[in-house]
DOVO-539531 format. One record per atom (N, C-alpha, C, O): residue in one letter; atom name; x, y, z. Coordinates in nm, 2 decimals. Atoms other than C-alpha are relative to their C-alpha. Layout:
BEGIN
+------+------+--------+--------+--------+
: type : atom :      X :      Y :      Z :
+------+------+--------+--------+--------+
:    A :   CA :      X :      Y :      Z :
...
+------+------+--------+--------+--------+
END
This chain:
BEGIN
+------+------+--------+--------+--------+
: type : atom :      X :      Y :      Z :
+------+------+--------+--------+--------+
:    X :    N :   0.08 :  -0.09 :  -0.09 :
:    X :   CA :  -0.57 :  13.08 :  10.70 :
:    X :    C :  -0.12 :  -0.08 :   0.05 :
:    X :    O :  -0.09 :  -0.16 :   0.14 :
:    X :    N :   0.06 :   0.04 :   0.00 :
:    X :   CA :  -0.91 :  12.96 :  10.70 :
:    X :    C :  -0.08 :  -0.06 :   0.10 :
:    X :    O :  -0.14 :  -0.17 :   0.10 :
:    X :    N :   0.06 :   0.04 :  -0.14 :
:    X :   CA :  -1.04 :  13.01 :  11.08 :
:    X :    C :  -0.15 :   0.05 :  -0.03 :
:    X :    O :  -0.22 :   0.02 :   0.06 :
:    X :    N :   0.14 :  -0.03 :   0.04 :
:    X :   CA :  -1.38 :  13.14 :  10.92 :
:    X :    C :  -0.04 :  -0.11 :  -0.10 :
:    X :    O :   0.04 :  -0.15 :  -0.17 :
:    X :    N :   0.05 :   0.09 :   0.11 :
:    X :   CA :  -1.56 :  12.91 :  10.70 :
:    X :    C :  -0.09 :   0.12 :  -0.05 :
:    X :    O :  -0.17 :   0.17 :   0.04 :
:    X :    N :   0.10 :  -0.12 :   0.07 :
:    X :   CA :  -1.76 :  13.20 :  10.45 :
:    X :    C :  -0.13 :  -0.08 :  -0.03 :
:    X :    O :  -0.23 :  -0.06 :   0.04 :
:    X :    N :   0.10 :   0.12 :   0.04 :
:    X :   CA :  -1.98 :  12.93 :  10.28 :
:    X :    C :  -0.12 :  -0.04 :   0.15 :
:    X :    O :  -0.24 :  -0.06 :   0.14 :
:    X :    N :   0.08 :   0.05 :  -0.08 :
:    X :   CA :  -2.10 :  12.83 :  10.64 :
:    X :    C :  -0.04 :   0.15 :   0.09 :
:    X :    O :  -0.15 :   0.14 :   0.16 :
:    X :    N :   0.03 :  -0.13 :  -0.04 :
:    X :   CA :  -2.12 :  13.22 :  10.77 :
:    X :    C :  -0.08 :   0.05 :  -0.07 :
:    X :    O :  -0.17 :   0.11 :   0.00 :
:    X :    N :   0.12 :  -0.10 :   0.08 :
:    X :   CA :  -2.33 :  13.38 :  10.46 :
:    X :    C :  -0.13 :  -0.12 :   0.01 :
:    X :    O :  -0.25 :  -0.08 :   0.01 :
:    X :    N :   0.15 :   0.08 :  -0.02 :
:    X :   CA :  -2.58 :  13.05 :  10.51 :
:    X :    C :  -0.05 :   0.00 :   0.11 :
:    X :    O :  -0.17 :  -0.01 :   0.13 :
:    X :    N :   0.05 :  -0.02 :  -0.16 :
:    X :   CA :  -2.61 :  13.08 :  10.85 :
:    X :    C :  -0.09 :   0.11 :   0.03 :
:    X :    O :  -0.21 :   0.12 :   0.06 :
:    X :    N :   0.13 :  -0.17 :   0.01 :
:    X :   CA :  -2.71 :  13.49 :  10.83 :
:    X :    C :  -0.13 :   0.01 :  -0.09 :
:    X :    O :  -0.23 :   0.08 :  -0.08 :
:    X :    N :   0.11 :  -0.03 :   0.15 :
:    X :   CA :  -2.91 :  13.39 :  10.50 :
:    X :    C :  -0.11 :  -0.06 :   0.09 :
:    X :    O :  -0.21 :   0.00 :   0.08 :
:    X :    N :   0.08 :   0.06 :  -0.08 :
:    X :   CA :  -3.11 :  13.17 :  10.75 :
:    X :    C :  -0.05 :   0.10 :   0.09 :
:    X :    O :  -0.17 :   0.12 :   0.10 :
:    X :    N :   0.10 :  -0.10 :  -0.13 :
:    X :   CA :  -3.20 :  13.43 :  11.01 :
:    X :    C :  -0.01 :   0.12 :  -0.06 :
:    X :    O :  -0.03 :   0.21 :   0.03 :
:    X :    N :   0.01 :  -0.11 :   0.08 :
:    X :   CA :  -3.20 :  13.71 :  10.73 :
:    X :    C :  -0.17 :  -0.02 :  -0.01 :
:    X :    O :  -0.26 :   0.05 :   0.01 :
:    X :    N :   0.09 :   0.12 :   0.07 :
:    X :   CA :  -3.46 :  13.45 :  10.61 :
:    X :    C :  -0.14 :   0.04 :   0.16 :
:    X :    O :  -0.24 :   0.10 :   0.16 :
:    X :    N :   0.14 :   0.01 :  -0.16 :
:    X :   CA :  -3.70 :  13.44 :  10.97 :
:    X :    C :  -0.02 :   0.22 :   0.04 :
:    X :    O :  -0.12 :   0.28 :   0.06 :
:    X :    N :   0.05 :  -0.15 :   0.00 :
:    X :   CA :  -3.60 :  13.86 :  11.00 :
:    X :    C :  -0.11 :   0.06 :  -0.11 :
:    X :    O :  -0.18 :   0.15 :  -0.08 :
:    X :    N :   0.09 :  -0.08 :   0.11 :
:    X :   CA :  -3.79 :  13.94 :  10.69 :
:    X :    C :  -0.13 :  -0.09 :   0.01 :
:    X :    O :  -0.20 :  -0.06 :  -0.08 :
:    X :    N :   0.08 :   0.05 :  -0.02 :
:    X :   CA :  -4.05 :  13.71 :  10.81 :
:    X :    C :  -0.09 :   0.12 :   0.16 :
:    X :    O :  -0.19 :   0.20 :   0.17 :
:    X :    N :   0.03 :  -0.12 :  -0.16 :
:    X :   CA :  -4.08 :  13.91 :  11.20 :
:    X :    C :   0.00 :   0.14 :  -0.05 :
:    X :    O :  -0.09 :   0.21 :  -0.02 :
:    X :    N :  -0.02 :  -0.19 :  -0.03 :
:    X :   CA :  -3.98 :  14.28 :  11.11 :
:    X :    C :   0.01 :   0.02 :  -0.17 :
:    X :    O :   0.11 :   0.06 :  -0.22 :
:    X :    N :  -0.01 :   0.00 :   0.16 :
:    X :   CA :  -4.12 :  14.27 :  10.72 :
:    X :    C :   0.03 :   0.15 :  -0.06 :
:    X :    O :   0.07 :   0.17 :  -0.17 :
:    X :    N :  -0.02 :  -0.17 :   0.06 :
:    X :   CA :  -4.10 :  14.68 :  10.69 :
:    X :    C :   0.11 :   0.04 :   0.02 :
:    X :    O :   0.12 :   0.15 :  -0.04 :
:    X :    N :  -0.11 :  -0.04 :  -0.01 :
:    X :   CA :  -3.77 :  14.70 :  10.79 :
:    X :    C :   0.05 :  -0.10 :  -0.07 :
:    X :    O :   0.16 :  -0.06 :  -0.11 :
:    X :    N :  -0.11 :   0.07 :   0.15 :
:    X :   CA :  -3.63 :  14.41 :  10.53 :
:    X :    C :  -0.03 :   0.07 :  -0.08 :
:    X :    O :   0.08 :   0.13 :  -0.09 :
:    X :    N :   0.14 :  -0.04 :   0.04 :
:    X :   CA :  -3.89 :  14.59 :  10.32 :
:    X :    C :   0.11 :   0.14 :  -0.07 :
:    X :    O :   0.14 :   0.16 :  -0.19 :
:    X :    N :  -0.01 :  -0.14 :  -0.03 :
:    X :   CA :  -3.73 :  14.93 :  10.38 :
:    X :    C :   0.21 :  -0.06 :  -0.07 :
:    X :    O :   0.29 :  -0.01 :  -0.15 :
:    X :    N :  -0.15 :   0.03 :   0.01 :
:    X :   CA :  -3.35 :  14.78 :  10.35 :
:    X :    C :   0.03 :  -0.07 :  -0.16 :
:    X :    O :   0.12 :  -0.04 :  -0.23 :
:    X :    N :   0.01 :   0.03 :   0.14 :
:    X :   CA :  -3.42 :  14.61 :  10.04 :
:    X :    C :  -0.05 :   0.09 :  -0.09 :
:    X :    O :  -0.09 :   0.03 :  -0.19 :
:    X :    N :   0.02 :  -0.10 :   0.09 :
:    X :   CA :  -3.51 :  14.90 :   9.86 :
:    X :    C :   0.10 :   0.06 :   0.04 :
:    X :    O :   0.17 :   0.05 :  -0.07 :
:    X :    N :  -0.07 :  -0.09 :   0.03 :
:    X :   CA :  -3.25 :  15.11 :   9.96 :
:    X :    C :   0.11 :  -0.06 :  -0.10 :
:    X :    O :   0.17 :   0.00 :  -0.18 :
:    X :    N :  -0.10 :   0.07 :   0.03 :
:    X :   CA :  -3.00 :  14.82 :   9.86 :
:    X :    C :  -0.04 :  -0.03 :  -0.19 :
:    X :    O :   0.04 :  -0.08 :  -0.27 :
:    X :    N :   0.03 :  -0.02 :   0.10 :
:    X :   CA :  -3.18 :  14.84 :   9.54 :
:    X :    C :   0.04 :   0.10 :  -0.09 :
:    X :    O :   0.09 :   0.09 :  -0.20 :
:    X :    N :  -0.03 :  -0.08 :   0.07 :
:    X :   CA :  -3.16 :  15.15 :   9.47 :
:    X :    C :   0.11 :   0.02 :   0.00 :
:    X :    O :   0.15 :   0.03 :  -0.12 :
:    X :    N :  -0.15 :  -0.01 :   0.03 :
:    X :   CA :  -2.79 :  15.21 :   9.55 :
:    X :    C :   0.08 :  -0.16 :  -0.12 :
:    X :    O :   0.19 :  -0.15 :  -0.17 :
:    X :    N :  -0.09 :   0.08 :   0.10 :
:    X :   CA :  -2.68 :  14.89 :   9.33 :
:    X :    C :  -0.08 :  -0.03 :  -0.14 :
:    X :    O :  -0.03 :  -0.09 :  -0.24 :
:    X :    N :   0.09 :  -0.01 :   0.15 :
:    X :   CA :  -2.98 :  14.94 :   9.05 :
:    X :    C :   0.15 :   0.06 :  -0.14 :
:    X :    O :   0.27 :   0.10 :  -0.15 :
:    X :    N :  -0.09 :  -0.08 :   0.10 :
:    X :   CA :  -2.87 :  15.05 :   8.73 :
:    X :    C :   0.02 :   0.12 :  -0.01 :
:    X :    O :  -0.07 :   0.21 :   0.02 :
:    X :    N :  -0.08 :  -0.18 :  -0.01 :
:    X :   CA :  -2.65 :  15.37 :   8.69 :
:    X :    C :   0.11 :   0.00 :  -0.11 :
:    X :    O :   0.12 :  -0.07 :  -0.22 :
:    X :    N :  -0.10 :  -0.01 :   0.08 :
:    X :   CA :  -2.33 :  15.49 :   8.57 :
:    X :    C :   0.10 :  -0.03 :  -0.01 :
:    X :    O :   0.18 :  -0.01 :  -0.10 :
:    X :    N :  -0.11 :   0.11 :  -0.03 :
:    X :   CA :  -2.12 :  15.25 :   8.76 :
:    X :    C :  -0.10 :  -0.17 :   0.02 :
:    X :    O :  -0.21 :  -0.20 :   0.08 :
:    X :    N :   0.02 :   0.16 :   0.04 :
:    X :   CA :  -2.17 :  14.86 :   8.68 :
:    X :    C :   0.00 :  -0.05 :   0.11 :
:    X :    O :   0.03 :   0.02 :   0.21 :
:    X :    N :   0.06 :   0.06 :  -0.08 :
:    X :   CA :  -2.29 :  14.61 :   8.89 :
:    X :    C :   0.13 :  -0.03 :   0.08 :
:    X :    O :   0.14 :   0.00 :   0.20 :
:    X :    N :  -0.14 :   0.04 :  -0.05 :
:    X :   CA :  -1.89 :  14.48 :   8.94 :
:    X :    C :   0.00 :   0.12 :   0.09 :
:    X :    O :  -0.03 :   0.13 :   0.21 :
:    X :    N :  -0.08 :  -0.08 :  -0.11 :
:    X :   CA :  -1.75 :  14.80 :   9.05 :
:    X :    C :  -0.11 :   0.05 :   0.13 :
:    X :    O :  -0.06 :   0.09 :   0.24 :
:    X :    N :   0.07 :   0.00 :  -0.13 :
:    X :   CA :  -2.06 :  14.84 :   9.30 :
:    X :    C :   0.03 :  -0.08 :   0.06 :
:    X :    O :   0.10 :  -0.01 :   0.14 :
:    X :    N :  -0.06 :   0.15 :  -0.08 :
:    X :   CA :  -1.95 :  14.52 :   9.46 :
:    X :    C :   0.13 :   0.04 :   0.07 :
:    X :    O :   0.16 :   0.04 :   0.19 :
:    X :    N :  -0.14 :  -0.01 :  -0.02 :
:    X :   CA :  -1.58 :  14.61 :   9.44 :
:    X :    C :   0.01 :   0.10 :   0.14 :
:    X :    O :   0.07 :   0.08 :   0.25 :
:    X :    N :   0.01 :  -0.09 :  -0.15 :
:    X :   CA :  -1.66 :  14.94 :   9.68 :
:    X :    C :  -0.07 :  -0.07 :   0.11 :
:    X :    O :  -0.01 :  -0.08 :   0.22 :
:    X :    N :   0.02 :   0.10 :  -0.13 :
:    X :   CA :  -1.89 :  14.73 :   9.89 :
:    X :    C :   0.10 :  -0.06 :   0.07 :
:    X :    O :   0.15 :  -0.02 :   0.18 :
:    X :    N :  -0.13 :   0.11 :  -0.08 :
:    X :   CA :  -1.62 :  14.47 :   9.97 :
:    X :    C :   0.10 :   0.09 :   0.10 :
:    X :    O :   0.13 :   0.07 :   0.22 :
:    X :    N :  -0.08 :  -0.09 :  -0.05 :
:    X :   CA :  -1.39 :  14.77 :  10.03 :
:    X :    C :  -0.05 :   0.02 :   0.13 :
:    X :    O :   0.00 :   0.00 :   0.24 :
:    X :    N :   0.04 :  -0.05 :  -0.12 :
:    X :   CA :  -1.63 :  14.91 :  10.26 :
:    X :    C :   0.00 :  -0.10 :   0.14 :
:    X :    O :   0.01 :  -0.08 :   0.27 :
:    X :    N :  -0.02 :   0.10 :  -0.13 :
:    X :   CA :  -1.65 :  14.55 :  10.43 :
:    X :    C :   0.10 :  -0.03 :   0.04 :
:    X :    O :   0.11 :  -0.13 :   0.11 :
:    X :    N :  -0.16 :   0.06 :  -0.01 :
:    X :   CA :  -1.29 :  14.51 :  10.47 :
:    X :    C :   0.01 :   0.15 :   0.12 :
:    X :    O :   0.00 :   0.15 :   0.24 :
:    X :    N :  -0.04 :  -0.12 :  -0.14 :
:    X :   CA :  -1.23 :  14.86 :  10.67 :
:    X :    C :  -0.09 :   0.01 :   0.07 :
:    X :    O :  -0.08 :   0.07 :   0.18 :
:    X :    N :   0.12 :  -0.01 :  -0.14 :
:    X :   CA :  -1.55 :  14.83 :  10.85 :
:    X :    C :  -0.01 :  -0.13 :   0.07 :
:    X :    O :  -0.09 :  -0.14 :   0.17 :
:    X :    N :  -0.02 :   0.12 :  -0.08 :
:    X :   CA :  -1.46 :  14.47 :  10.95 :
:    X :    C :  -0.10 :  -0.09 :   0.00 :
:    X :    O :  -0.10 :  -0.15 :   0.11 :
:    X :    N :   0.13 :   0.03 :  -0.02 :
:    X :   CA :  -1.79 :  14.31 :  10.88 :
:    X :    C :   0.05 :  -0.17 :  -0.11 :
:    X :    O :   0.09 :  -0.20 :  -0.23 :
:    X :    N :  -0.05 :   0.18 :   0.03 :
:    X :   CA :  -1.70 :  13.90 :  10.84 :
:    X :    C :  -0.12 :  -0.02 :  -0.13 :
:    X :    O :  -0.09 :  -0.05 :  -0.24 :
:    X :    N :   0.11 :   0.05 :   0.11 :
:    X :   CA :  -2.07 :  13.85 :  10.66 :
:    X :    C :   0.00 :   0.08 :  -0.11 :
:    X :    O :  -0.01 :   0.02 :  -0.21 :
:    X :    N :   0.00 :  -0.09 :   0.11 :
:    X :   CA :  -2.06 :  14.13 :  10.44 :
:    X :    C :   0.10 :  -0.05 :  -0.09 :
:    X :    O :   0.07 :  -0.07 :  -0.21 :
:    X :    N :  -0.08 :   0.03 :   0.05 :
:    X :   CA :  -1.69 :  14.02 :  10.35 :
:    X :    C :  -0.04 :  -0.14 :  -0.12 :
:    X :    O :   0.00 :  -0.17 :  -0.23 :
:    X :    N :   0.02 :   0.12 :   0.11 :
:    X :   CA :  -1.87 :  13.68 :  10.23 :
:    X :    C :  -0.10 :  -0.01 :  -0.10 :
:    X :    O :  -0.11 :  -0.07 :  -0.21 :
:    X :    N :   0.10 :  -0.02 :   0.13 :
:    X :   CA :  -2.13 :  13.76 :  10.06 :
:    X :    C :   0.00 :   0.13 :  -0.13 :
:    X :    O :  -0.05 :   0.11 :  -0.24 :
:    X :    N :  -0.13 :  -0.10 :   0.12 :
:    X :   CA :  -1.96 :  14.07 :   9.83 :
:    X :    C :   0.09 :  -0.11 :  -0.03 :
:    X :    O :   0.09 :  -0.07 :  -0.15 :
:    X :    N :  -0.08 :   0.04 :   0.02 :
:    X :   CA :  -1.70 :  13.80 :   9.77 :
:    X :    C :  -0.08 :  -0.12 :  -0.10 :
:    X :    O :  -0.03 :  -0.16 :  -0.20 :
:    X :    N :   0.07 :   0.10 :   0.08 :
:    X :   CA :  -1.96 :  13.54 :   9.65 :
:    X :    C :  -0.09 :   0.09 :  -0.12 :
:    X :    O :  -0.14 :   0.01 :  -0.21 :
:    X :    N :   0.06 :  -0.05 :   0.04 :
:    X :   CA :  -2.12 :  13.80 :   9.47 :
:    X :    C :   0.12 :   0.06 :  -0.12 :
:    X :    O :   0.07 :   0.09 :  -0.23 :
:    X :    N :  -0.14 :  -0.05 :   0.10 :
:    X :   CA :  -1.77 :  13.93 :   9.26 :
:    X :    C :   0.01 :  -0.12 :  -0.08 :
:    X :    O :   0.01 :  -0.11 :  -0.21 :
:    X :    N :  -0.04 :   0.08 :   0.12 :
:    X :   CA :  -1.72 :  13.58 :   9.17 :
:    X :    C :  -0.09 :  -0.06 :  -0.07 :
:    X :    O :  -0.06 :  -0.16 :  -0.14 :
:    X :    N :   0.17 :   0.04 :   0.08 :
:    X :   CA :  -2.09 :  13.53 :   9.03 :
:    X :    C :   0.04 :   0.09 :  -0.11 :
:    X :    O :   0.03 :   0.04 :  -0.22 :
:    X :    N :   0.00 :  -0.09 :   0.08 :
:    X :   CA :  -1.98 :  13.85 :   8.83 :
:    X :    C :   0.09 :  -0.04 :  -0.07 :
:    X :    O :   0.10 :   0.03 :  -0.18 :
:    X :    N :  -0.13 :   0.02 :   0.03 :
:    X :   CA :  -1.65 :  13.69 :   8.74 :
:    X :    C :   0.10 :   0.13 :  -0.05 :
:    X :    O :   0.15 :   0.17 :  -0.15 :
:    X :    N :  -0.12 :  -0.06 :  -0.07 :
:    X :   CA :  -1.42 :  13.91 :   8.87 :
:    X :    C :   0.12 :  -0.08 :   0.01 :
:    X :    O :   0.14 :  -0.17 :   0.09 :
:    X :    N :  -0.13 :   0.09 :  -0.05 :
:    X :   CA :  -1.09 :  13.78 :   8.85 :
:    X :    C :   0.10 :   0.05 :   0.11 :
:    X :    O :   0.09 :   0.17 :   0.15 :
:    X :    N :  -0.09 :  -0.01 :  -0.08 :
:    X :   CA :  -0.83 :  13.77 :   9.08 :
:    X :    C :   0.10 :   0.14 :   0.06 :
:    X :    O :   0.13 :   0.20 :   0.16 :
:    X :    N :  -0.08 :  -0.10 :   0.02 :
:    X :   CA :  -0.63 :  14.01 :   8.98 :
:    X :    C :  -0.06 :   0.13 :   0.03 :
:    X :    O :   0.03 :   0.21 :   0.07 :
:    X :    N :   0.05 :  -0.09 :   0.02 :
:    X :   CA :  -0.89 :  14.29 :   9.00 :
:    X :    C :  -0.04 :   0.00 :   0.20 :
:    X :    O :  -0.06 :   0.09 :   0.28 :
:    X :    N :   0.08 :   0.03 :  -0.12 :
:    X :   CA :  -0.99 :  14.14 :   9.33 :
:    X :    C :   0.11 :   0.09 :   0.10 :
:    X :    O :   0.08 :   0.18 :   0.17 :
:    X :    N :  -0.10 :   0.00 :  -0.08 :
:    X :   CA :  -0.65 :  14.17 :   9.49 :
:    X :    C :   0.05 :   0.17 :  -0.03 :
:    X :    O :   0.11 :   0.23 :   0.06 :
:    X :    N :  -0.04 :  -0.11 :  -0.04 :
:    X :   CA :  -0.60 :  14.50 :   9.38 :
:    X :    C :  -0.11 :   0.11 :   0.03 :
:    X :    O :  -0.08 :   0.23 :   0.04 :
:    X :    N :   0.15 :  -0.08 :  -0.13 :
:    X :   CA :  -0.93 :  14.66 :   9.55 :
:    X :    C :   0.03 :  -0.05 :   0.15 :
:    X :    O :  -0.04 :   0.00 :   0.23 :
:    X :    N :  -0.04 :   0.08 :  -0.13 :
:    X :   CA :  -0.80 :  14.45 :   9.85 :
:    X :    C :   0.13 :   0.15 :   0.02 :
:    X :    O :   0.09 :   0.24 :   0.08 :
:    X :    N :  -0.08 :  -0.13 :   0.01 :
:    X :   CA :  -0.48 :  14.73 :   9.82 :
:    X :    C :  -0.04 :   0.09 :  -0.01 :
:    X :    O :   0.03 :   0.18 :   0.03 :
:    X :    N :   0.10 :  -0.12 :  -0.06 :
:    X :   CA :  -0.70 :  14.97 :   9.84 :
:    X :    C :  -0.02 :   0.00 :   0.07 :
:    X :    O :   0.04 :   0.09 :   0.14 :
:    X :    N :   0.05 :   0.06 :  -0.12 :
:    X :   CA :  -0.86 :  14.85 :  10.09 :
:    X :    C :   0.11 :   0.02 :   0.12 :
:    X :    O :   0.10 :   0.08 :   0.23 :
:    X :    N :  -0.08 :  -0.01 :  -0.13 :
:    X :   CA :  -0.58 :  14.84 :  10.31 :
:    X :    C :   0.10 :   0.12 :  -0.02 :
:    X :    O :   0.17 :   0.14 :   0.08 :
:    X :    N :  -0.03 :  -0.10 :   0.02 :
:    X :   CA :  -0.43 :  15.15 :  10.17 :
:    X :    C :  -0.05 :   0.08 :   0.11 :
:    X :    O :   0.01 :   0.12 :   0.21 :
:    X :    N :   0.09 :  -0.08 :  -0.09 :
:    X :   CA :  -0.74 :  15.34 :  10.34 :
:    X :    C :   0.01 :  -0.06 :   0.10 :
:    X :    O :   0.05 :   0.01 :   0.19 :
:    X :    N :   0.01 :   0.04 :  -0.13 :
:    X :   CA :  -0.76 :  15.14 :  10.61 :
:    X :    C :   0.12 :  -0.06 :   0.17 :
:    X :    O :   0.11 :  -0.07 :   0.29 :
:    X :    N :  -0.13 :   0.00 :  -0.06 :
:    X :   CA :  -0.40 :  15.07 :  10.74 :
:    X :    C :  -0.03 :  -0.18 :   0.03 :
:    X :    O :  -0.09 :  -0.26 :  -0.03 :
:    X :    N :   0.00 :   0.19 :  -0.05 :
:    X :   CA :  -0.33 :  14.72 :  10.95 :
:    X :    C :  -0.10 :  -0.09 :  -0.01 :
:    X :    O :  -0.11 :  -0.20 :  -0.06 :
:    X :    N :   0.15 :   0.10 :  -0.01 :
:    X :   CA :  -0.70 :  14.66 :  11.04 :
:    X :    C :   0.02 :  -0.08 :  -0.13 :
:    X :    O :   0.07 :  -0.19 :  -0.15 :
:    X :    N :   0.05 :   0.01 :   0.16 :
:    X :   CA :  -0.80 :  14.67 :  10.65 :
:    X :    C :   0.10 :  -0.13 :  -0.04 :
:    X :    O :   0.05 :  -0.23 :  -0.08 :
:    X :    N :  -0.10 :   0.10 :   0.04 :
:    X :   CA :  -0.44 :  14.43 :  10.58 :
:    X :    C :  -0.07 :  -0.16 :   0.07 :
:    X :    O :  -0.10 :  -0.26 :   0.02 :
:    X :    N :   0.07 :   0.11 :  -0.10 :
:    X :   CA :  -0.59 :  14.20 :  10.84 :
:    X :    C :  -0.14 :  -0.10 :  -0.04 :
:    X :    O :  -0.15 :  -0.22 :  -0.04 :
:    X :    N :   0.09 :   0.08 :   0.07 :
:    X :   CA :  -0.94 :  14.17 :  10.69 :
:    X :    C :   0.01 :  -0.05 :  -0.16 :
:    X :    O :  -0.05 :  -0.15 :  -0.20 :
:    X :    N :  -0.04 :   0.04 :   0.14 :
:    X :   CA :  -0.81 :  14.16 :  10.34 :
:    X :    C :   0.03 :  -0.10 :  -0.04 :
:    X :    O :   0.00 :  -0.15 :  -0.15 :
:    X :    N :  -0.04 :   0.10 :  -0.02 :
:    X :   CA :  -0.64 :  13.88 :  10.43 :
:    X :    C :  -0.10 :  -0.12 :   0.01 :
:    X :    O :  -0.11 :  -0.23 :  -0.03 :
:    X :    N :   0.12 :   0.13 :   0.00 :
:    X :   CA :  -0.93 :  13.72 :  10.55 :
:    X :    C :  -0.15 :  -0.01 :  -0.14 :
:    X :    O :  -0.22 :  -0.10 :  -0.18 :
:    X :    N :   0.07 :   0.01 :   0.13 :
:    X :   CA :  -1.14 :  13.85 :  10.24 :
:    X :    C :   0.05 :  -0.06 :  -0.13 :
:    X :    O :  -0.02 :  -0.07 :  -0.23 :
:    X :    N :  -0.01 :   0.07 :   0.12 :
:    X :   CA :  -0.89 :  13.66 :  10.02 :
:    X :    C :  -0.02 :  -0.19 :   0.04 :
:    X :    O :  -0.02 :  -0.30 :  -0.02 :
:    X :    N :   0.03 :   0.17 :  -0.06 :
:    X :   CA :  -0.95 :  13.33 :  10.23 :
:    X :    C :  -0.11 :   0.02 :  -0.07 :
:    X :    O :  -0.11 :  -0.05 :  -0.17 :
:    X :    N :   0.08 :   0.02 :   0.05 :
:    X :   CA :  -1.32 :  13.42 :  10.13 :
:    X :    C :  -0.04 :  -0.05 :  -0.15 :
:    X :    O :  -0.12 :  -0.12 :  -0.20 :
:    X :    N :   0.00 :   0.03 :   0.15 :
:    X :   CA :  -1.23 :  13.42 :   9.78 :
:    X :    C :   0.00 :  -0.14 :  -0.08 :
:    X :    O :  -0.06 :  -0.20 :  -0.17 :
:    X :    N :  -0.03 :   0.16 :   0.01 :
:    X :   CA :  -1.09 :  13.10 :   9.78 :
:    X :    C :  -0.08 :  -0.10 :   0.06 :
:    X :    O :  -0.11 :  -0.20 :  -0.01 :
:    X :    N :   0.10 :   0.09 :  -0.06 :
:    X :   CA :  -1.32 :  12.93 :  10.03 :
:    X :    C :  -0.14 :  -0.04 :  -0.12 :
:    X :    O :  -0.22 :  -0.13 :  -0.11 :
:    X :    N :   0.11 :   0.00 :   0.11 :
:    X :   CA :  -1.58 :  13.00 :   9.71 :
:    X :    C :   0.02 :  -0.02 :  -0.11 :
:    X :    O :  -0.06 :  -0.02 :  -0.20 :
:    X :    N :   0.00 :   0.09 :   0.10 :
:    X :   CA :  -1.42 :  12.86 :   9.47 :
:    X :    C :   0.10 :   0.09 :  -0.10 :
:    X :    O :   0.15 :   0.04 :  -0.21 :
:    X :    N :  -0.07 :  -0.11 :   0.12 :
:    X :   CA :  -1.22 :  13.20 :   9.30 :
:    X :    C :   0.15 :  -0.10 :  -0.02 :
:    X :    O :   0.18 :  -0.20 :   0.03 :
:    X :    N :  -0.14 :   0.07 :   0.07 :
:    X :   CA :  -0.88 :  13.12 :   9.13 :
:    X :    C :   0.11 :   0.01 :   0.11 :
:    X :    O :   0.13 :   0.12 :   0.15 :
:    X :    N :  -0.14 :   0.00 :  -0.07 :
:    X :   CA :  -0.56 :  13.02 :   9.36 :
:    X :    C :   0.07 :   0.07 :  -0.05 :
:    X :    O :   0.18 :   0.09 :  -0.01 :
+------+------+--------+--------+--------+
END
């Protein structure tokens, strides 16, 4: 696969995520708290927060989201197995699109180093 490079996509956003929260500090400000609060501690684990994320980036089609949830699963070590079958979910709910980005969310996997 590997017409996206992830590695060079989440550093590139992280860079002008990087100068936004510099320009429009109440709106990082504002976005970092909510992303706080929904992945703080609760009654679902840091993993399975992630796992729905990804989901949500896979049927909402969002390339950066896909790479950074994906670098973020295998910080948590997530294996493969768990990965691939939230990816079937994923394209469950989402039909072709979802198969489409799934596909490219397991290039992410791999592009970061997760298990062949």
């Amino acid at each position: 696969m590997g017409t996206t490079s992830y590695p060079e996509l989440t550093g590139a956003i992280s860079k002008q995520i990087a100068a936004l929260r510099k320009d429009i500090p109440e709106t990082m400000k504002g976005f970092s708290g909510m992303a706080q609060g929904a992945c703080g501690t609760g009654r679902l684990d840091e993993k399975t927060k992630e796992l729905i994320a990804m989901g949500i980036a896979i049927a909402l089609r969002c390339d950066g989201c896909i790479g950074f949830h994906t670098k973020a699963l295998l910080k948590l070590g997530t294996p493969r197995a768990e990965f691939e079958e939230m990816l079937a979910v994923a394209i469950y709910m989402g039909g072709g699109p979802s198969l489409m980005y799934a596909a490219q969310a397991l290039d992410a996997w791999e592009q970061f180093g997760g298990e062949a």
